[in-house]
N, C-alpha and C positions, 0 to 999 in steps of 0.2 A: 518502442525503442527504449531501451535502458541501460545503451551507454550514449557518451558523447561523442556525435560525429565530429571530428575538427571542421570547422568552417563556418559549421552551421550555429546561428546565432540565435540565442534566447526571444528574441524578438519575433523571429520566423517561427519559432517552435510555436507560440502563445498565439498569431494569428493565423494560422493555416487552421482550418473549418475542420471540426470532427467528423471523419467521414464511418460509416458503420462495413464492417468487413464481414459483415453477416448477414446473410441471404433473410431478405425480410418477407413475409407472407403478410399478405393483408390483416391479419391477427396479432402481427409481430411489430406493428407500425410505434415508433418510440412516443412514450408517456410525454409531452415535454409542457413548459409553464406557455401560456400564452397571454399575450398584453403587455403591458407596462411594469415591472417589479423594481420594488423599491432593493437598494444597495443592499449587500450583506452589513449586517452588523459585526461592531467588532469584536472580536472574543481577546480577553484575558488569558495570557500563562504565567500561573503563577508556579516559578521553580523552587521545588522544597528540595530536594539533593541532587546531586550530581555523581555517578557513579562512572566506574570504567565503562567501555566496550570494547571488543578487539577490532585495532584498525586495519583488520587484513579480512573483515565480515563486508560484506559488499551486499547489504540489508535490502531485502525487495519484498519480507514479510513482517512481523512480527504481534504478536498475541499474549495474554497471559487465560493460562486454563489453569484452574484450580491451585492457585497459585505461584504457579510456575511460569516461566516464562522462557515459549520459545521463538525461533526466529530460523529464514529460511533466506538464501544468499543466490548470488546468481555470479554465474561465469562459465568460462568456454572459451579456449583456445582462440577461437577466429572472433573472438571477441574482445576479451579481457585476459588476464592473467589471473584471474581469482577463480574461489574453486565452489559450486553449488551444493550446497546441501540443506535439512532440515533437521532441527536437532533444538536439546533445550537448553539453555545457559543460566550459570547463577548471576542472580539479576543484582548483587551487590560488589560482584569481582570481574563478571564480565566474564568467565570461563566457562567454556565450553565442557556438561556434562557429560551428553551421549550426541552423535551425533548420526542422522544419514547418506552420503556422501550420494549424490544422483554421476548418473552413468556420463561422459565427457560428452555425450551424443548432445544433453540435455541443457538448455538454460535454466537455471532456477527463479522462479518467483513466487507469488503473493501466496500467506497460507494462514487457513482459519480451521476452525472444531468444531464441530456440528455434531450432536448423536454421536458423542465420543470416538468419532474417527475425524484423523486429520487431512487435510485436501489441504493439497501444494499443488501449484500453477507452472507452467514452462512455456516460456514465451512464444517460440514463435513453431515450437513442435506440436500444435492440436491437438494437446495432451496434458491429464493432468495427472497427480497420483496419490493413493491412498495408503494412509497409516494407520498401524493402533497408536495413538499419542501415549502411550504408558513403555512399550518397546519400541517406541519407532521404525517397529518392522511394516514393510508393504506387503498393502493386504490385497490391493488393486490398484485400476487406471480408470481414467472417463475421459471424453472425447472434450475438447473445447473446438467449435468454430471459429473463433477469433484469436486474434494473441490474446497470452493473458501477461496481465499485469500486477492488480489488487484483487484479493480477493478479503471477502470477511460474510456475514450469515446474518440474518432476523430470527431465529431459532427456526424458519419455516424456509427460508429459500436460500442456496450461493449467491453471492452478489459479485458480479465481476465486471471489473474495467480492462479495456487494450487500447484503453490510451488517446480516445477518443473522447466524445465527450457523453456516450450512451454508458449505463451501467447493465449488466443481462442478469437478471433474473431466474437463476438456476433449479429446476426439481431437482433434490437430491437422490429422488428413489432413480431416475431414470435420464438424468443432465439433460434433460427434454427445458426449450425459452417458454418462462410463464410468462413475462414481458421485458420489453424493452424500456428502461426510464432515461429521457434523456432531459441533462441537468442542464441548467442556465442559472446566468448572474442578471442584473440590470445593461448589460452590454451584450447579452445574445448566448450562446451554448460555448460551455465552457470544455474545452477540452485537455490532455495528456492526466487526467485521472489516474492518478497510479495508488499508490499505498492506500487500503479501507480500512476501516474499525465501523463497527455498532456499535453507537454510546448514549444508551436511554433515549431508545425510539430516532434517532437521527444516522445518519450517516456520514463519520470524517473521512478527509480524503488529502493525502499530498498532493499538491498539483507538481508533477515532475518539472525540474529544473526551474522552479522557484523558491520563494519563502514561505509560501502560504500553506495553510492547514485549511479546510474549507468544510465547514456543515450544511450538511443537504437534507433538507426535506424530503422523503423518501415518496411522499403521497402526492409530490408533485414535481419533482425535480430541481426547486430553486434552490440555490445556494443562499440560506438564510443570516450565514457569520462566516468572519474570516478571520484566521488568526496571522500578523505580519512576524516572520519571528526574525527580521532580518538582522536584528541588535544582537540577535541571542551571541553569537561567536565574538562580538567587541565585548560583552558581557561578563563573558568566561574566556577573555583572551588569555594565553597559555603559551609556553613553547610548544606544543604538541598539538593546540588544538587553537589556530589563529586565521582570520579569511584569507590569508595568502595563499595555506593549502587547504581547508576546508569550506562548502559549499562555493566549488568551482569544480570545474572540468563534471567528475564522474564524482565526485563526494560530495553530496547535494544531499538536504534536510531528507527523508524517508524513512517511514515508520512511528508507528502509532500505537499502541498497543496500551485497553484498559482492562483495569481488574476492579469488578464489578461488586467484590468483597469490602478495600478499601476507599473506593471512589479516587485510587489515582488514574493518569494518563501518562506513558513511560514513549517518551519520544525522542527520536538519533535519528543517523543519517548513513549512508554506505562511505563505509570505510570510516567512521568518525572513531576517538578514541573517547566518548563519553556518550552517557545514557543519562538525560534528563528525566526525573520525577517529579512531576506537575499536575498541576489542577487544573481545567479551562472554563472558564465562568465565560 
């Protein structure tokens, strides 16, 4: 799910059980922590700038490769008014360089770099699709069984979430599940997983329609730190960017995106008119 049904209440979203939408084999059975785990610890954001974003990006991916920095949007008529595609922006203006607009059929979401081709996710079409990240021309497609949501990579596997509380484990030569990892907190399996990053051997993750940021143990599933970013909007309150319209409805915290050159962490929200430049200790 990656918009907001009316009715439906953040409270119902956080406890309803992650259920897995993929046909599991006795091989495929999810990784998960078992016993007792102590609480996430808290993480740190520290904001060094604050730059534009365009408030009409309705953000379901974002990454920095080679120092660039792209991001990939979701929309569909029977959905939203907003429009999907995959393209790179300058990360100081917020303007959109090149872009690839996906066909109205398609929902856009989560997109990562592996072996220099880029993989973008479409929700609820069991389908993904391939770019050169230099033209953003498609090069191909690969199957998903699940919705997709977040995606991001270990240099060796896709990692993808649909919103559950299971992460799948992708081969990239042939989108064939190495495994299933499925995450928990000290309260039991966490679920609506959406936006990834890989950041020096962990795994961040927006948890949809919250505040949090959450690092996962990948060798075991637990959520080891949380970050609360609820202050961040009274923080940088704004005429343009205030909680009255921001992180509510469908404009909720989303996206993560590090560059592993500078050791920053570049994180916003769909439809936000700002992109935070931060550190996470």
């Amino acid at each position: 799910m990656k918009y907001l049904i009316p009715g439906i209440l953040l409270l119902a979203a956080t406890t309803i059980a992650g259920c897995n939408n993929m046909e599991q084999s006795a091989t495929q059975t999810p990784v998960t922590t078992a016993g007792t785990i102590p609480a996430p610890a808290p993480l740190r954001i520290n904001i060094l700038n604050v730059y534009p974003h365009d408030n009409e990006s309705y953000t379901q991916g974002l990454l920095v490769y080679k120092g660039q920095l792209y991001e990939s949007t979701g929309g569909q008529a029977e959905s939203n008014k907003w429009k999907s595609w995959v393209g790179k922006t300058d990360l100081k203006t917020g303007k959109h360089l090149s872009r690839a607009m996906l066909d109205k059929a398609y929902f856009g979401e989560g997109v990562t770099i592996l072996g220099d081709k880029l993989y973008q996710l479409t929700w609820t079409s069991n389908i993904g699709f391939i770019y050169d990240p230099v033209t953003l021309r498609r090069t191909g497609e690969f199957p998903l069984k699940t919705e997709g949501w977040g995606i991001t990579n270990d240099s060796t596997s896709l990692i993808v979430s649909d919103g559950t509380s299971n992460l799948y484990y992708l081969n990239p030569a042939d989108f064939s599940t190495r495994k299933i990892l499925g995450v928990s907190d000290n309260n039991g399996p966490v679920n609506n997983l959406n936006e990834l990053e890989f950041i020096n051997g962990y795994i961040y993750a927006n948890r949809w329609q919250t505040n949090y940021i959450l690092k996962i143990d990948p060798s075991n599933g637990q959520v080891v730190g949380m970050a609360d970013l609820s202050n961040l909007l009274k923080q940088y309150n704004r005429p343009d960017f205030n909680e009255n319209i921001y992180n509510n409805g469908d404009a909720v915290l989303n996206g993560i995106a590090y560059d592993p050159d500078t050791k920053k962490v570049y994180i916003t929200g769909k439809l936000w008119p700002v992109m935070f430049e931060t550190t996470i200790e």
